[in-house]
py3Dmol code that shows the C-alpha trace and the ligand (Angstrom):
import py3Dmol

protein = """\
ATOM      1  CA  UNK A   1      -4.074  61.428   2.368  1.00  0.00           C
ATOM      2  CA  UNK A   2      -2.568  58.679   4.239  1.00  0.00           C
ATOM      3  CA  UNK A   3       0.136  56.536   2.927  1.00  0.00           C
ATOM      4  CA  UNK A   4      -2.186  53.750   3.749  1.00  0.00           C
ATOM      5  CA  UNK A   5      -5.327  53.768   2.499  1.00  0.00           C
ATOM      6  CA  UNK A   6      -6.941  51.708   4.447  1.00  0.00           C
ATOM      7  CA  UNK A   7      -5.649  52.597   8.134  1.00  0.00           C
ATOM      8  CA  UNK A   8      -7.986  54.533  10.259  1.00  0.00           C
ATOM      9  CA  UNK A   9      -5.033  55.609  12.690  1.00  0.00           C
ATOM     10  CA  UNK A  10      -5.951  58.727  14.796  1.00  0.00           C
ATOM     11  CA  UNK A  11      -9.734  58.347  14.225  1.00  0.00           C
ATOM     12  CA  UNK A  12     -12.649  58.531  16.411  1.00  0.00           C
ATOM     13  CA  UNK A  13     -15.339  56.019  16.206  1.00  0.00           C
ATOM     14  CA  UNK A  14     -19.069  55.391  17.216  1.00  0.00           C
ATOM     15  CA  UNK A  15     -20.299  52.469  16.806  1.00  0.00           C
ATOM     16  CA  UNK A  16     -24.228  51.923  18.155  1.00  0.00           C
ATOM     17  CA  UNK A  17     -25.924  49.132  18.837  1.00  0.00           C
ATOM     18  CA  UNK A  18     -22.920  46.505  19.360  1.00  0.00           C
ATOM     19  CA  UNK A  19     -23.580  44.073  21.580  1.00  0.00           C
ATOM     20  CA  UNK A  20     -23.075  41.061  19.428  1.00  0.00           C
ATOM     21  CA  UNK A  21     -23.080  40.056  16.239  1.00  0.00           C
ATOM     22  CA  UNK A  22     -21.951  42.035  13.278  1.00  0.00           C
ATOM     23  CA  UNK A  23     -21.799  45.266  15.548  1.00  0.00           C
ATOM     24  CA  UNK A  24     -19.214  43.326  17.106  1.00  0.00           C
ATOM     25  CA  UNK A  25     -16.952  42.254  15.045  1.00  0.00           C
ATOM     26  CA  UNK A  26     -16.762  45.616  13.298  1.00  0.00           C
ATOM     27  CA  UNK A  27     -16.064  47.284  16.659  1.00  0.00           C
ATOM     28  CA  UNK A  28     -13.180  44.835  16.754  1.00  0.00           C
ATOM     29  CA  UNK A  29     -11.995  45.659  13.312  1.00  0.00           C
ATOM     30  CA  UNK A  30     -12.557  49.173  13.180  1.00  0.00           C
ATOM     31  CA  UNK A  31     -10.126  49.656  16.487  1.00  0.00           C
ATOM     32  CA  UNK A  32      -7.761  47.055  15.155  1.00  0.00           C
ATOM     33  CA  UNK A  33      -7.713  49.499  12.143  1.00  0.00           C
ATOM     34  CA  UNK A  34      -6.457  52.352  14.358  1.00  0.00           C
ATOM     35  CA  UNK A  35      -9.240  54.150  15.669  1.00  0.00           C
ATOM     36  CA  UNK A  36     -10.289  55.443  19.109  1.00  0.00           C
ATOM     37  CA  UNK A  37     -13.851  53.842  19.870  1.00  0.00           C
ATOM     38  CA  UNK A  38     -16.459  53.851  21.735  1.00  0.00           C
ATOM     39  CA  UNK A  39     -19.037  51.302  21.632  1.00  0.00           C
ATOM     40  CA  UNK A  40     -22.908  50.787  22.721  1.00  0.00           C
ATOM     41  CA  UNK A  41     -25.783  48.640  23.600  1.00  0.00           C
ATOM     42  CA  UNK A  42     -28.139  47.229  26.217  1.00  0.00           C
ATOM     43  CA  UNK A  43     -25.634  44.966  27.737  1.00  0.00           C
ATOM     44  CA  UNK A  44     -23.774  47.491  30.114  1.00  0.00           C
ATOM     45  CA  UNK A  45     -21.754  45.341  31.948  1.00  0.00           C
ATOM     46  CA  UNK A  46     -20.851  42.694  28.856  1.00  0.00           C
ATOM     47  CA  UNK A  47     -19.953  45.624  27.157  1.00  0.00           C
ATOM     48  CA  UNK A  48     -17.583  46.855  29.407  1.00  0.00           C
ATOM     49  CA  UNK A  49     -15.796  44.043  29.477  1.00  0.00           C
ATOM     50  CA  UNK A  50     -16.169  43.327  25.792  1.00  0.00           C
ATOM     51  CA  UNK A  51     -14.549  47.353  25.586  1.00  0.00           C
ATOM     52  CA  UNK A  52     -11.764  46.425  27.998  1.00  0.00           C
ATOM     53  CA  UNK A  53     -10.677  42.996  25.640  1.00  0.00           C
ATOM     54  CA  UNK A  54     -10.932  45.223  23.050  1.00  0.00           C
ATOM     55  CA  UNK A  55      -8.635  48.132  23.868  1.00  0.00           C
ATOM     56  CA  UNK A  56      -6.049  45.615  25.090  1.00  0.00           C
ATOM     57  CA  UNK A  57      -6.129  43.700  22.009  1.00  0.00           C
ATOM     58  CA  UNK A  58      -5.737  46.836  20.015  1.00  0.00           C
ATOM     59  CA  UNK A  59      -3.924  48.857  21.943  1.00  0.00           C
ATOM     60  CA  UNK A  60      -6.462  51.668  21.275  1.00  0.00           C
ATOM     61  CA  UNK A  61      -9.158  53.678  23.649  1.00  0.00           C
ATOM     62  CA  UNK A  62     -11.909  51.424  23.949  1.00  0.00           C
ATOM     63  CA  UNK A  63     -15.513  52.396  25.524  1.00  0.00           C
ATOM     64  CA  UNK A  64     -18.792  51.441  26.540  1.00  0.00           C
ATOM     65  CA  UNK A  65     -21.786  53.694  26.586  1.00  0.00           C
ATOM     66  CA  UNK A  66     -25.551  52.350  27.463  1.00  0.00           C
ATOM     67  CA  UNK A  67     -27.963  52.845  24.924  1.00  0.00           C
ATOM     68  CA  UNK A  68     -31.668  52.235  24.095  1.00  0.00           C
ATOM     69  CA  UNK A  69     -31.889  53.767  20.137  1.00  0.00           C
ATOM     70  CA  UNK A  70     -35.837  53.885  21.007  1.00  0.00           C
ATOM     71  CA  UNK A  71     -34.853  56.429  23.792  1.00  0.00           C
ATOM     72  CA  UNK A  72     -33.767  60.152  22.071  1.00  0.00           C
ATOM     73  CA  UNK A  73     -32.210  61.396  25.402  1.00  0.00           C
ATOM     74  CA  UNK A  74     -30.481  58.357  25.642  1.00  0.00           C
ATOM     75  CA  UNK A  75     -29.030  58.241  22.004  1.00  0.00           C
ATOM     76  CA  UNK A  76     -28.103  62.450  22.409  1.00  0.00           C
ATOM     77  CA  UNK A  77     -26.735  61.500  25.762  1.00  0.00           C
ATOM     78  CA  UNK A  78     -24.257  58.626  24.196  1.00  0.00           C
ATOM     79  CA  UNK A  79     -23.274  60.890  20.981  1.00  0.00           C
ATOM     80  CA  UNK A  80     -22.276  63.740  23.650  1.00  0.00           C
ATOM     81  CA  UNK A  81     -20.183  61.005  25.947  1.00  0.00           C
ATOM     82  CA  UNK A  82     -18.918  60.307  22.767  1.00  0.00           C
ATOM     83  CA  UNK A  83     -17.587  62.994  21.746  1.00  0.00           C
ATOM     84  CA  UNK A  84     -16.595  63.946  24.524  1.00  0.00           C
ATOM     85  CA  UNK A  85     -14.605  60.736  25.306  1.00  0.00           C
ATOM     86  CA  UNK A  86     -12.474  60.862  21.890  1.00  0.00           C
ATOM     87  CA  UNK A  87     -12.719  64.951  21.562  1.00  0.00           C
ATOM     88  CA  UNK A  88     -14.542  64.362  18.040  1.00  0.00           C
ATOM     89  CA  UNK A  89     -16.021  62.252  15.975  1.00  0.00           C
ATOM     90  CA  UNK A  90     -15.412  61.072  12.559  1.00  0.00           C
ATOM     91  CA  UNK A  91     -16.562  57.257  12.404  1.00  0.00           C
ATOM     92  CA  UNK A  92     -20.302  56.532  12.771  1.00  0.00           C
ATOM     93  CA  UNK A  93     -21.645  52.503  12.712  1.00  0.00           C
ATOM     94  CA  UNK A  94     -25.327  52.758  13.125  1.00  0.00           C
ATOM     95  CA  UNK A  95     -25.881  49.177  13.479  1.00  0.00           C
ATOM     96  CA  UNK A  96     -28.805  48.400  16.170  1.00  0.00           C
ATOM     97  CA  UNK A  97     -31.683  46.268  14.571  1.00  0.00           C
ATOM     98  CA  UNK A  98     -34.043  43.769  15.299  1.00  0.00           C
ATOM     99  CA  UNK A  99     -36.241  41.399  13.180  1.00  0.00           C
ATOM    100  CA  UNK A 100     -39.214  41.571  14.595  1.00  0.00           C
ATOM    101  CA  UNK A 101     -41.423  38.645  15.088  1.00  0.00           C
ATOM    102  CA  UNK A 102     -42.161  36.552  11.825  1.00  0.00           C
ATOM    103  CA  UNK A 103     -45.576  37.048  10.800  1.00  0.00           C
ATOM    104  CA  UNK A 104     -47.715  37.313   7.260  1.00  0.00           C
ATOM    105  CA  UNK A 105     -48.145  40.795   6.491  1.00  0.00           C
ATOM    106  CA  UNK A 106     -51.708  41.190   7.665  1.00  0.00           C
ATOM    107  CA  UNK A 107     -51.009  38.686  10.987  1.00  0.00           C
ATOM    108  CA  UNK A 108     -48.197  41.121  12.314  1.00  0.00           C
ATOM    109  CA  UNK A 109     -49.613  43.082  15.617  1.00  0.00           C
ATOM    110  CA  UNK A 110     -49.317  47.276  14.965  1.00  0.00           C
ATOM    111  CA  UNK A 111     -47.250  47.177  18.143  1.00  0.00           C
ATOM    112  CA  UNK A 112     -44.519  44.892  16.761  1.00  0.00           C
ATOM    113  CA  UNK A 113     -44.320  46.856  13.766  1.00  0.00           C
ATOM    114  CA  UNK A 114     -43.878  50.011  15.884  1.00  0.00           C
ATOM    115  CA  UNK A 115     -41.570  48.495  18.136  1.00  0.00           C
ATOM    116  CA  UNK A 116     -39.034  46.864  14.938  1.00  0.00           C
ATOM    117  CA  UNK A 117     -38.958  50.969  13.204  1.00  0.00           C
ATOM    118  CA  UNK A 118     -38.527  52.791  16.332  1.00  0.00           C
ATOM    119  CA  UNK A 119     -35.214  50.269  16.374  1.00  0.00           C
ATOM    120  CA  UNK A 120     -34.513  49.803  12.953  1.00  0.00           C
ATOM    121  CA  UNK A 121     -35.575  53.149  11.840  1.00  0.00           C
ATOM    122  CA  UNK A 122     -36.096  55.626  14.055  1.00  0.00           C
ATOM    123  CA  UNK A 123     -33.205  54.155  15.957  1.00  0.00           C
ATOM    124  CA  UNK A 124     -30.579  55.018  12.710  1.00  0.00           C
ATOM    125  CA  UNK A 125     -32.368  58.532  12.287  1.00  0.00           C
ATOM    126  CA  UNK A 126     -31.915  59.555  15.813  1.00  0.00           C
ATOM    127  CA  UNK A 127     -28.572  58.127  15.678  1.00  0.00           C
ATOM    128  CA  UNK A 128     -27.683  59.866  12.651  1.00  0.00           C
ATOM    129  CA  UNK A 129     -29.413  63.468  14.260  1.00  0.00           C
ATOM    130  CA  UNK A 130     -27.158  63.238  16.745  1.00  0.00           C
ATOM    131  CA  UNK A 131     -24.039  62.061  14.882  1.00  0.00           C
ATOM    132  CA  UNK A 132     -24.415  64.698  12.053  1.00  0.00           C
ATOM    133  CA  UNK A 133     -23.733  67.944  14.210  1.00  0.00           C
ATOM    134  CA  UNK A 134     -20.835  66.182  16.038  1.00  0.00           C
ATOM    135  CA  UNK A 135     -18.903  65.401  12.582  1.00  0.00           C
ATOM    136  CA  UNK A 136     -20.102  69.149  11.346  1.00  0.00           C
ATOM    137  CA  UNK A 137     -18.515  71.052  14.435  1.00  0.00           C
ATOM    138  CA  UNK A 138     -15.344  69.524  13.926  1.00  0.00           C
ATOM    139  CA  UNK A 139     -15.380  70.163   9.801  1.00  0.00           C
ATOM    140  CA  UNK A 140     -13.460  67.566   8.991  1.00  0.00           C
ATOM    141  CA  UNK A 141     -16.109  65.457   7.278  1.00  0.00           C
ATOM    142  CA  UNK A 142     -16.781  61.669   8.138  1.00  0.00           C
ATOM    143  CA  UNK A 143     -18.409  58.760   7.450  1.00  0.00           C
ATOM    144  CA  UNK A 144     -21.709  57.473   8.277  1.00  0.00           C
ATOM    145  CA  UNK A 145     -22.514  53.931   8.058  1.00  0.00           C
ATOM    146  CA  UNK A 146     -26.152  52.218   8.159  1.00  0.00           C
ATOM    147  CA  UNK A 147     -27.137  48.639   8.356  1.00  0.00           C
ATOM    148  CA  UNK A 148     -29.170  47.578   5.788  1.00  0.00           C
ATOM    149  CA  UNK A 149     -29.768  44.199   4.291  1.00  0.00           C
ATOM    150  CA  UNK A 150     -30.431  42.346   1.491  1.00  0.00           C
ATOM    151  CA  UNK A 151     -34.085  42.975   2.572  1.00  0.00           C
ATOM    152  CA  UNK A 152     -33.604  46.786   1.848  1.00  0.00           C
ATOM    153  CA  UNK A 153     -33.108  45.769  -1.566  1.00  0.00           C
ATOM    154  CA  UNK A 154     -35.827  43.236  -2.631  1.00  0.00           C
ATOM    155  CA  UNK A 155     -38.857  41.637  -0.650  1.00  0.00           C
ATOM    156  CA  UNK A 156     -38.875  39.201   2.085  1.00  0.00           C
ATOM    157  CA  UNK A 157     -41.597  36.884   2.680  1.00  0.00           C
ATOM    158  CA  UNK A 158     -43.146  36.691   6.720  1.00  0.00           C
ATOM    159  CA  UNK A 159     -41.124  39.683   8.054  1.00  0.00           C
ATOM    160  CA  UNK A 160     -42.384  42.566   5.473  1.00  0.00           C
ATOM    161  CA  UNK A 161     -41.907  44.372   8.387  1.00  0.00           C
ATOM    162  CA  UNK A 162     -38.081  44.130   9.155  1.00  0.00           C
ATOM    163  CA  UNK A 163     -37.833  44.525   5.078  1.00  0.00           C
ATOM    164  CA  UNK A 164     -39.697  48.174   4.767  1.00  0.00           C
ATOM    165  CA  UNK A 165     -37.930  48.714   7.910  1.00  0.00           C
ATOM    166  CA  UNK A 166     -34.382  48.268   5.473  1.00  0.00           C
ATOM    167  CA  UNK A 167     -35.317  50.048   2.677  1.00  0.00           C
ATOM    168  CA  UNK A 168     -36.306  53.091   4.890  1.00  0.00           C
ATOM    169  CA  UNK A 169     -32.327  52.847   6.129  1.00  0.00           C
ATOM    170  CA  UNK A 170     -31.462  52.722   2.504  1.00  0.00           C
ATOM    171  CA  UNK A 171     -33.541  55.842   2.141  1.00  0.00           C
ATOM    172  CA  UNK A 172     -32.496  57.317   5.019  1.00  0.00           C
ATOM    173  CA  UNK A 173     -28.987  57.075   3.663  1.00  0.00           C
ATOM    174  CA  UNK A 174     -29.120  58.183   0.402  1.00  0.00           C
ATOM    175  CA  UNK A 175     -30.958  61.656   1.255  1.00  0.00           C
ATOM    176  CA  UNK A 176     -28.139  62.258   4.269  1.00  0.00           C
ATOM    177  CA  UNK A 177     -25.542  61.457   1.897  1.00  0.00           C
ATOM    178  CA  UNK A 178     -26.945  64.237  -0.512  1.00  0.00           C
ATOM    179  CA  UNK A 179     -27.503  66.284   2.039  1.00  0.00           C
ATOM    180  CA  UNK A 180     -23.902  66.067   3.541  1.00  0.00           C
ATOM    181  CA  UNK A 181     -21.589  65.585   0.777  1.00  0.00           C
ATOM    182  CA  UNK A 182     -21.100  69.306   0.466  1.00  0.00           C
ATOM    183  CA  UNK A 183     -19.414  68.882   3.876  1.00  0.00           C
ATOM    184  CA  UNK A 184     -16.905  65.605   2.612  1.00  0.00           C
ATOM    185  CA  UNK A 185     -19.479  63.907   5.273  1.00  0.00           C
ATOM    186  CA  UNK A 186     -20.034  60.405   3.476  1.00  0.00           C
ATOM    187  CA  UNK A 187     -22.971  58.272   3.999  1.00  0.00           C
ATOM    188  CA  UNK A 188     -23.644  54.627   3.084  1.00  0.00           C
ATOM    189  CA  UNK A 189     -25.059  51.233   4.154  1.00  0.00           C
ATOM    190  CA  UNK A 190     -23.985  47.937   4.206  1.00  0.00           C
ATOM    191  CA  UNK A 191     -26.512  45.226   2.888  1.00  0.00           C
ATOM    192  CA  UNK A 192     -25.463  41.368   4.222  1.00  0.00           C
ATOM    193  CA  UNK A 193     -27.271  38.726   3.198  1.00  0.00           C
ATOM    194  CA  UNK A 194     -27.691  36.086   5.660  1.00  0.00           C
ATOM    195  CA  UNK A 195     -24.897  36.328   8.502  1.00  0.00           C
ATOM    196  CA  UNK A 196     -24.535  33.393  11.359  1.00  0.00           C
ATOM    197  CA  UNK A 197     -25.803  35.313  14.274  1.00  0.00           C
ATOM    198  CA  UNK A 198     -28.615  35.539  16.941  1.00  0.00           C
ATOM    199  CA  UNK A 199     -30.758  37.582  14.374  1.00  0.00           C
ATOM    200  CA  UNK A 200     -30.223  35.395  11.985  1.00  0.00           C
ATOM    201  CA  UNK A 201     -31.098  32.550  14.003  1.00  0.00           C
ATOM    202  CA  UNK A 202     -34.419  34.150  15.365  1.00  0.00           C
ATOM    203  CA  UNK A 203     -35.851  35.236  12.572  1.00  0.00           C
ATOM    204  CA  UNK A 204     -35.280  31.536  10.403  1.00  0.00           C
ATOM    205  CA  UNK A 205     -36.899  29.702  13.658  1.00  0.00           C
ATOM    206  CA  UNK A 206     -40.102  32.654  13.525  1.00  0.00           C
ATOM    207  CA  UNK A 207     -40.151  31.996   9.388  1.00  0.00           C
ATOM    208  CA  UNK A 208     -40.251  28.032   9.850  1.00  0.00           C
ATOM    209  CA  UNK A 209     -42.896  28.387  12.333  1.00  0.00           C
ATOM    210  CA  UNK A 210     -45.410  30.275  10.089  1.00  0.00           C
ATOM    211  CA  UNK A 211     -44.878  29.288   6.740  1.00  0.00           C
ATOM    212  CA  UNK A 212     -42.685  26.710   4.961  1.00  0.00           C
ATOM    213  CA  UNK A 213     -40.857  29.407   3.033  1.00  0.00           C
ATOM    214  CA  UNK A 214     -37.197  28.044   2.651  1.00  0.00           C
ATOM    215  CA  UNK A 215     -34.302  30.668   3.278  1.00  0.00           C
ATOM    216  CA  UNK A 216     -33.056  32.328   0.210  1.00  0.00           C
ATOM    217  CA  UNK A 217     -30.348  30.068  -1.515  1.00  0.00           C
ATOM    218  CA  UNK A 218     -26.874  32.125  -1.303  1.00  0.00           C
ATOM    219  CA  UNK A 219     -24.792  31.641  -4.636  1.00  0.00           C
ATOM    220  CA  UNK A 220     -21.567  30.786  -2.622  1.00  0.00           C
ATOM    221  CA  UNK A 221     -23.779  28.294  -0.579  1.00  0.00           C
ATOM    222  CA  UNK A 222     -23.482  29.299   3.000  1.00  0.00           C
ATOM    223  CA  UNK A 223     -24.134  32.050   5.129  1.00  0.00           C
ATOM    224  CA  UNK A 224     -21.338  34.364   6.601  1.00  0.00           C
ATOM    225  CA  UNK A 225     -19.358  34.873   9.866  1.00  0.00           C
ATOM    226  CA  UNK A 226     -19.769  38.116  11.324  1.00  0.00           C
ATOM    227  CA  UNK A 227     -16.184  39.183  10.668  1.00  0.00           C
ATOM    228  CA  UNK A 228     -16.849  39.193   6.962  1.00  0.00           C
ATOM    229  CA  UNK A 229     -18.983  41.985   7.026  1.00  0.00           C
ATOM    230  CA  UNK A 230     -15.937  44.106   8.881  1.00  0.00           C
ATOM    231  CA  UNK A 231     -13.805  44.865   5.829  1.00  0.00           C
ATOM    232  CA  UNK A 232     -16.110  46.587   3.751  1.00  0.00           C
ATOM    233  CA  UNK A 233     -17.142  48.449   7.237  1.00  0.00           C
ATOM    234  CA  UNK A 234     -13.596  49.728   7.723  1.00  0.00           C
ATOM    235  CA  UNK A 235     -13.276  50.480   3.872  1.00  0.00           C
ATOM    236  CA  UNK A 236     -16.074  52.232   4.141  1.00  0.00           C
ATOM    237  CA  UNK A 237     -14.837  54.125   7.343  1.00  0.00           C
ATOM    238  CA  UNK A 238     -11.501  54.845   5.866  1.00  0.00           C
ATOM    239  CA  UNK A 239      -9.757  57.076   2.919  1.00  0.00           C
ATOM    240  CA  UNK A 240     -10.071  53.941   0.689  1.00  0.00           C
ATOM    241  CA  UNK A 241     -13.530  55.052   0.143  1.00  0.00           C
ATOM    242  CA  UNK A 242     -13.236  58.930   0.222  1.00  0.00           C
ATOM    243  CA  UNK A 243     -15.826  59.077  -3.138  1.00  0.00           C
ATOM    244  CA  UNK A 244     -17.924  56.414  -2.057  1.00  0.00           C
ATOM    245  CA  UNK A 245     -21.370  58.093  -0.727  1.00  0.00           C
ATOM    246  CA  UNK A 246     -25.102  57.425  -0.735  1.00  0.00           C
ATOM    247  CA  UNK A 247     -24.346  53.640  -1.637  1.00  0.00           C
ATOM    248  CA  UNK A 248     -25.930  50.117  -0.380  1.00  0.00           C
ATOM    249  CA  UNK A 249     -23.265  48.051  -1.002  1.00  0.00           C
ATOM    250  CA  UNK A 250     -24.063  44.260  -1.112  1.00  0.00           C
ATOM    251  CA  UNK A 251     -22.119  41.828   1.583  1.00  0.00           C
ATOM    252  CA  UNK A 252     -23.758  39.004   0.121  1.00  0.00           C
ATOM    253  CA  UNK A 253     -22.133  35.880  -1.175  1.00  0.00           C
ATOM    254  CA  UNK A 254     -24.307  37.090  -4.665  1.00  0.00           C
ATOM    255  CA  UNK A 255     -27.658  36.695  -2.735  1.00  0.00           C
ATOM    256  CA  UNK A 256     -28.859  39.701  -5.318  1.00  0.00           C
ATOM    257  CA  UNK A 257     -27.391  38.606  -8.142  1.00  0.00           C
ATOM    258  CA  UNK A 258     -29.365  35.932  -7.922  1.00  0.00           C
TER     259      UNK A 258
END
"""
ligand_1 = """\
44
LIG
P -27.468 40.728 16.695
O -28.784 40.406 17.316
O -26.280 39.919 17.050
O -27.079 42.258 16.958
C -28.022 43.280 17.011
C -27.472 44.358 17.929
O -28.422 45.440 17.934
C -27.365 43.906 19.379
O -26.045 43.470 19.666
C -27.688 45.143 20.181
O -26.496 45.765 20.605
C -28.340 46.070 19.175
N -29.699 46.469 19.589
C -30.874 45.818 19.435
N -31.883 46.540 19.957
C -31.327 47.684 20.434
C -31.840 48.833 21.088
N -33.164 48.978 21.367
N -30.984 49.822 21.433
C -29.657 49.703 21.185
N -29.100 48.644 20.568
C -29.944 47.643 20.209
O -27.746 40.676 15.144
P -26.864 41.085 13.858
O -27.251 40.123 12.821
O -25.453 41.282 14.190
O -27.545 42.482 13.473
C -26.830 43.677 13.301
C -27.462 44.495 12.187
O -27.260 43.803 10.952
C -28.977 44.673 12.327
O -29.318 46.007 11.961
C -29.538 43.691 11.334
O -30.807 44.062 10.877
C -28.479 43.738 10.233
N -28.466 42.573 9.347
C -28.251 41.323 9.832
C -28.260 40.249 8.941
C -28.025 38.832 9.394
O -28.243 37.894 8.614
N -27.582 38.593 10.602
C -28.461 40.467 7.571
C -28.687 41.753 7.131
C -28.676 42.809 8.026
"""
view = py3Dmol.view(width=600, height=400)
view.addModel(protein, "pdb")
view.setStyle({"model": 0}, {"cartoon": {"style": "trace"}})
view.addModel(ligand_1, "xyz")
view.setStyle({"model": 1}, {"stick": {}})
view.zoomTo()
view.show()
């Protein structure tokens, strides 16, 4: 074990779906950290350039990979350039999600709610299908780490949809982290409560619009930068956390304590 616990020097990292928002800022964190990375998302060229600010800021190899998480041949193409790229991989971020449009439960159309799991769900398995047997050939375990949300852990009114879509990451999680810890693989997922980005933004104007539902009221009374979520990412990532598996850990300024 490392003298510092915290470093993730020499590592190779994935992180999916990372375009903006908290994907970003992790990205940034996790190769400030140490690691090799390569990121991905729908914005090739933006992400290119987003990769090339990246590796010059942290002096580390920095890439960009398209990917559609809906697609399987695209997310088993990515996890092979991946791999290939960094000659491993130990890091996994599986962070693409939407929130789907806001709508009372029995308003929602079926093809929104198939559209927000085969993002938000189907999007982390397939991610996680093809991450698992990368980490396993190179038997040197890993660490696996899902976006969930507060909404993964209790009920939110007008997008039910986007919430079961969380608590099927959380489940998703917890049964790959059982499944893997014989092989020091560790799974978890982060759970933020409200965080200032585009998401964020979307689905408060969709709630407004169909229901005067105010947001949740966050203990430390405001909502969080991106960057805050990045620390208990690269914990997570790094030897810090080496008995840490098959938790949702709370980013939340107490939203569930509350
Ligand atoms: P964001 O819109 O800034 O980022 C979402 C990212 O998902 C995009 O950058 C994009 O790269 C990726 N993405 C979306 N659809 C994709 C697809 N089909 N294929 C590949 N990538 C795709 O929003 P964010 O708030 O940073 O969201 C990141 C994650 O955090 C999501 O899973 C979201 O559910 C979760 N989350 C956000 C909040 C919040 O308040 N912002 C709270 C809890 C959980």
């Amino acid at each position: 074990m490392s003298d510092n616990l915290f470093t993730l020097l020499g590592r190779k990292a994935l992180v999916v779906g990372c375009d903006s928002g908290i994907g970003l800022a992790c990205a940034r964190a996790i190769a400030a950290a140490g690691a090799s990375l390569v990121m991905s998302g729908l914005e090739k060229e933006r992400g290119e350039a987003l990769a090339r600010e990246i590796a010059s800021d942290s002096g580390q190899s920095v890439h960009y990979r398209a990917v559609d998480v809906r697609d399987e041949a695209s997310v088993e193409a990515l996890v092979a350039a991946a791999t290939g790229i960094m000659d491993g991989l130990d890091i996994a971020m599986n962070n693409a999600g939407i929130p789907g449009p806001a709508a009372a439960i029995q308003d929602l159309a079926a093809r929104d709610f198939d559209n927000l799991f085969a993002i938000n769900v189907r999007g982390a398995w397939l991610s996680m299908k093809y991450e698992i047997p990368a980490m396993l050939a190179a038997g040197q375990g890993g660490s696996i780490i899902n976006l969930a949300s507060t909404a993964a852990l209790s009920g939110l009114a007008y997008v039910g949809a986007y919430s079961a879509s969380k608590h099927a990451v959380a489940g998703l999680t917890k049964s790959a982290a059982i499944e893997l810890a014989p092989h020091n693989i560790r799974v978890n997922a982060i759970a933020p409560g409200p965080v200032q980005t585009d998401l964020l933004h979307n689905m408060r104007a969709g709630r407004s619009q169909v229901s005067d539902v105010r947001p949740a009221s966050v203990p430390m009374g405001r909502v969080a930068q991106p960057e805050e979520m990045a620390g208990t990412v690269v914990w997570l990532a790094s030897q810090a956390a080496s008995f840490v598996t098959g938790s949702i850990i709370s980013v939340d300024g107490g939203v569930i304590a509350a």
